[in-house]
N, C-alpha and C positions, 0 to 999 in steps of 0.2 A: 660362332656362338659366343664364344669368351669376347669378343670385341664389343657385339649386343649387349653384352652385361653390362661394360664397362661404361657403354653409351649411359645404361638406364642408369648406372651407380653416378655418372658424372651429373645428368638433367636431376637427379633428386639433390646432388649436394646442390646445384647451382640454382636451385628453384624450390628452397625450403619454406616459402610462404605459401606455396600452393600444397602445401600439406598440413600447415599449421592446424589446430583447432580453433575453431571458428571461439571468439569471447560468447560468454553465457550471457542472455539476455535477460536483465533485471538479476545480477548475479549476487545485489544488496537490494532490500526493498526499495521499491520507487519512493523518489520525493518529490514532490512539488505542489499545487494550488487544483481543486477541482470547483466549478460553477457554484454547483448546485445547494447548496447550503447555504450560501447568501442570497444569490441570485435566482434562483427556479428556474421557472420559465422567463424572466425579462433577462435573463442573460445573451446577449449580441455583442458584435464586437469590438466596439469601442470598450467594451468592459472585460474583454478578454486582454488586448491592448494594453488595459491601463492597469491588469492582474503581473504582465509581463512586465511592464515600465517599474510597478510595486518591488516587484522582487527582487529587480535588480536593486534600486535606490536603495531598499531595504536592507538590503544584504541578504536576503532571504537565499539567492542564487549562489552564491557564493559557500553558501554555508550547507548546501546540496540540493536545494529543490527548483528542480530542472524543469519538471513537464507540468506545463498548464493545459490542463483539461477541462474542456467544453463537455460538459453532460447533456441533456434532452430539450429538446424544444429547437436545434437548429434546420431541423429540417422541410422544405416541401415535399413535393410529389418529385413525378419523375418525367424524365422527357419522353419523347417516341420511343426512342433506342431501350429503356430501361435505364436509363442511367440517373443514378438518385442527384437532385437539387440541394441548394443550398434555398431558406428562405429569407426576405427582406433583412431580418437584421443581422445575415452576413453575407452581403455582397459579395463577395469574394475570398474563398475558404484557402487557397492558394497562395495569394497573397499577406492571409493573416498568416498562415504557418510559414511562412517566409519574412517577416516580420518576428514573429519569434525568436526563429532560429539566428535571425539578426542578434539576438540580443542574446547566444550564447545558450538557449533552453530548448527544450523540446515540446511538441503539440502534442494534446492527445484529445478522440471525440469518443461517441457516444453510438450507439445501435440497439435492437435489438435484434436476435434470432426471429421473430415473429414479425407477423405483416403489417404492427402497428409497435411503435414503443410505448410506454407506461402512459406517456400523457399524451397517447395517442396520437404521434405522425408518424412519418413513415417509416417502417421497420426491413428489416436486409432479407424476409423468407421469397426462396426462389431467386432473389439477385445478391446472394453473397459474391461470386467471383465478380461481378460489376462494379460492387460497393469496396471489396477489397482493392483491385485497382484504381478507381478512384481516391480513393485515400491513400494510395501508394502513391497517386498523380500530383496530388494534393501538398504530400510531405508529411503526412500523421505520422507519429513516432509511437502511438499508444489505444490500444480501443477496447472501452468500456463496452461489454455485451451482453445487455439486460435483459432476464428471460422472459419479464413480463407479459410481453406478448405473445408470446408460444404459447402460453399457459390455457389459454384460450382454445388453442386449437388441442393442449394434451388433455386438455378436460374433455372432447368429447371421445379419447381412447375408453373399451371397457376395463381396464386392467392398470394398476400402478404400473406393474412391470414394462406395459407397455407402452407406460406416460413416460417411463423412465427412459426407455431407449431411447423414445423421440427424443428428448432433451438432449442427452448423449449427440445422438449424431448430428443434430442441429450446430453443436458447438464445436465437434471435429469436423463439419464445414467449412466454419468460418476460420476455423485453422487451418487447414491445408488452401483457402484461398487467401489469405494471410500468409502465408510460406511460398507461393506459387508467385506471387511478387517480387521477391527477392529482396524485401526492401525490411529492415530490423523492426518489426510493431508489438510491443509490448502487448500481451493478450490478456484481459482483466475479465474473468469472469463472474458477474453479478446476479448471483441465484440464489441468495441468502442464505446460502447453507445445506436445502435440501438434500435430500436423498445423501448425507455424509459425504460432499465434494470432496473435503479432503482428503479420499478412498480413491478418486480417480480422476482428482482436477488435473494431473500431469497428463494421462490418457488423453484426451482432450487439445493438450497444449495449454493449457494453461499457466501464465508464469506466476500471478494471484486466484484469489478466488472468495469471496465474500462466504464469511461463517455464520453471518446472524441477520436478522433482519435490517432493514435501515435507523442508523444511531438517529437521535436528536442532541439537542441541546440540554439536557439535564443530570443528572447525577446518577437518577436511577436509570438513566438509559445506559450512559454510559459503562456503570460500573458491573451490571446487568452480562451488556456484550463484555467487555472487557472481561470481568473473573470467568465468565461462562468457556474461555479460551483455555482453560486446565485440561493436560492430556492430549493440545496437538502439535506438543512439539514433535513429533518425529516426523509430522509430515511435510513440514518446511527444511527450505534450504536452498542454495544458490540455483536463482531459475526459477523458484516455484514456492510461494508465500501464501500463506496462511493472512486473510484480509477481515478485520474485526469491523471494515469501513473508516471512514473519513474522521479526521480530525474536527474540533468543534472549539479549539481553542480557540479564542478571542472573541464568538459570537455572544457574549455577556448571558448566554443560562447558567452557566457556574460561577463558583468565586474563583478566587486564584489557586488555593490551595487542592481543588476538583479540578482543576486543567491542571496542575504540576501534577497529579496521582492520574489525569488520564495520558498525559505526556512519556511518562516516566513506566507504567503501565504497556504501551506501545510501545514501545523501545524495550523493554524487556522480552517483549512477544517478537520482537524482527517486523513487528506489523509496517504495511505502506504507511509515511508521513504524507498523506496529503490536505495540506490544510483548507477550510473551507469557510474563511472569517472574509471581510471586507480586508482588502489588502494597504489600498492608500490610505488609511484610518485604525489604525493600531494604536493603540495604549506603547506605553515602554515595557509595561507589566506583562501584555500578552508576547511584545518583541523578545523579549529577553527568555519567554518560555520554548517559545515555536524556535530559536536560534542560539537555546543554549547549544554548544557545541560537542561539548562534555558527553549531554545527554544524545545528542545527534549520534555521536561516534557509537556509543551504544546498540543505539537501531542497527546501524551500517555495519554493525561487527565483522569482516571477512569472511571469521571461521564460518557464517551463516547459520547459527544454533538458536534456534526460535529459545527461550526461557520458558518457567515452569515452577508453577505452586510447590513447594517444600510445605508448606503446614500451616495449616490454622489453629488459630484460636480465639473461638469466639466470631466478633469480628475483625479481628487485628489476620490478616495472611502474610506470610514471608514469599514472596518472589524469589527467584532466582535464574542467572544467566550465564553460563561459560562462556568466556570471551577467548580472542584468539591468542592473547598474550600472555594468557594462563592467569587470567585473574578471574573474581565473578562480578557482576553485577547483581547488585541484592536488593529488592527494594520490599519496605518496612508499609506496609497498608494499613489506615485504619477505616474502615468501612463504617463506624460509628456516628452518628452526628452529634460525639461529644469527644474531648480531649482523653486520650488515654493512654496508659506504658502497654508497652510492647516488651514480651518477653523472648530476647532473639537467641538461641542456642546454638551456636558457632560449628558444633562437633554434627550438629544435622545438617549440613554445608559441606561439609567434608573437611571440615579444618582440626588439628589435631592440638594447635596452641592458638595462644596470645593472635588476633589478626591485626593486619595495617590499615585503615580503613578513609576513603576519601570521599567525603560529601558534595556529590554532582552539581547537585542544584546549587549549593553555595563557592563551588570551587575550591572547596578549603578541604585539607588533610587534617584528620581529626587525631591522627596519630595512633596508637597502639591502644586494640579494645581488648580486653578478656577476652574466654571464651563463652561467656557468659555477658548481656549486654541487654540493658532495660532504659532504652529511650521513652521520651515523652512524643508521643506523635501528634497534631493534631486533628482534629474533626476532618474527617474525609480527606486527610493530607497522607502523605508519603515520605519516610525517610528513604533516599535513594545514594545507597553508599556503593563505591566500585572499590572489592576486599579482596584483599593478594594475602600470603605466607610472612 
């Protein structure tokens, strides 16, 4: 008996990777490029290709944004077997995710739970485990799973309750055939918010999950989704994100100062960066926003503590973020479409004295604030300072 111990005590020292804990999947929000905001439906894959060629050249890679995802419109029908198509404009789904991963990033596509996606092709109901294997065959590292098309079939339940479950188990399908692969896919689930996901998007698997309807390009959309994010930090954390949707930097409906306050806004919340501008065709003005690093580090924070409204006034709100190095991230809004002071009171932050204060967006150390501190913000802009002791 004592000998069998000693067996088992020797194969655990000598094989302590086979006990390790597996890394947390999307353990910081996801970075990288999604389709569909520039490209719609004419997105194929030369234009995937040349999102992945962008990022690298750009630095965009470098500076964290990994996964280029393909949104809607890539699919045919299916063959005999059940096994979902690719259509005409991607030849070979395989090889582009393997061209990616050439380049150092990760892929990621597009589904719905329902028998058709949003704009109508073909959607995974009744062949999830088919489509999960294929896209483990594939090399997908990420899959967006848009309930659009369910909705369809949950409209004809008589009962919410009853809409509700189907939704439910529609989406711990696509996860347990997602897990049944063996293979790491980022789980993104896109249901706008209903029924309070963030109550049980983990249940599910979930490691995102969309809080609001789909952003545009404008200020009032943006800032709309965005403040509307008050109140879910505690449901974010490593593995499992609170999604306000896609980035909309460099698509020219804002100015610069409404992409620095939506930039800077995300990254307070831990929200996914994924940008959705034309890549090889950047300004310096939008590169410099999407790849401040400062502001990047922010998002990525470790400790993974989504941020959270401290106080309004008016229209001016104070942000704020615990970082893992015991500082905060504080960001200064003004929701106004005119220039106005901000009245920021240091001791509602938790600070007791004088703080150290360092302006993100500019890079520069502003040096020692009061505890009292009345900046000039401007019109729909952001002061975003990261304030230590």
């Amino acid at each position: 008996m004592i000998s069998k111990i000693r067996i088992a005590v020797v194969a655990l020292l000598l094989a302590p990777a086979a006990f390790a804990q597996k890394p947390i999947l999307a353990a910081t929000p996801p970075m990288g490029w999604n389709s569909w905001n520039k490209f719609a439906g004419k997105v194929d894959d030369a234009a995937v290709r040349g999102a992945a060629d962008a990022m690298v050249s750009t630095g965009m890679r470098d500076a964290g944004y990994v996964y280029v995802n393909i949104d809607d419109t890539w699919e045919a029908g299916r063959d005999a077997k059940g096994n979902i198509l690719t259509n005409s404009k991607f030849p070979d789904m395989k090889a582009l995710a393997d061209y990616v991963h050439s380049k150092g990033m990760k892929i990621g596509i597009y589904s719905s739970p329902g028998a058709q996606t949003c704009a109508h092709f073909e959607g995974s109901l009744g062949h999830e485990v088919q489509d999960a294997n294929t896209y483990a065959a594939w090399g997908i590292d990420y899959l967006k799973y848009d309930l659009c098309g369910l909705r369809v079939e949950m409209k004809k339940l008589p009962t919410h309750e009853a809409q509700h479950q189907m939704m439910i188990e529609a989406y711990k399908k696509m996860d347990a055939a997602l897990k049944a692969t063996g293979r790491p896919i980022v789980y993104s689930l896109c249901q706008y918010g209903d029924d309070a996901v963030w109550e049980w998007g983990t249940t599910v698997g979930g490691n995102l999950w969309r809080t609001t309807g789909d952003i545009s390009d404008k200020w009032a959309s943006m800032s709309d989704i965005g403040f509307r994010q008050a109140g879910l930090a505690k449901f974010a954390g490593p593995g499992h994100w609170n999604d306000p949707d896609m980035l909309e930097v460099g698509n020219g409906g804002m100015n610069a100062e409404e992409y620095r306050s939506h930039m800077a806004l995300w990254a307070i919340l831990a929200a996914p960066l994924l940008a959705g501008n034309d890549l090889s065709n950047m300004t310096p003005e939008t590169i410099s926003i999407l790849m401040n690093r400062e502001v990047i580090a922010v998002d990525q924070d470790k400790a993974g503590k989504q941020g959270d409204r401290v106080t309004t006034e008016g229209p001016i709100e104070i942000w704020s973020r615990d970082l893992a190095d015991g500082t905060k991230a504080v960001g200064i809004f003004n929701r106004a479409p005119s220039v106005l002071p901000a009245h920021v009171d240091f001791r509602k932050l938790g600070f007791a004295k004088a703080v150290k204060a360092h302006d993100l967006w500019l890079q520069k150390d502003l040096g020692n604030l009061d505890l009292t501190y009345t900046p000039t913000i401007p019109a729909h802009g952001v002061l975003f300072l990261k304030v230590s002791k």
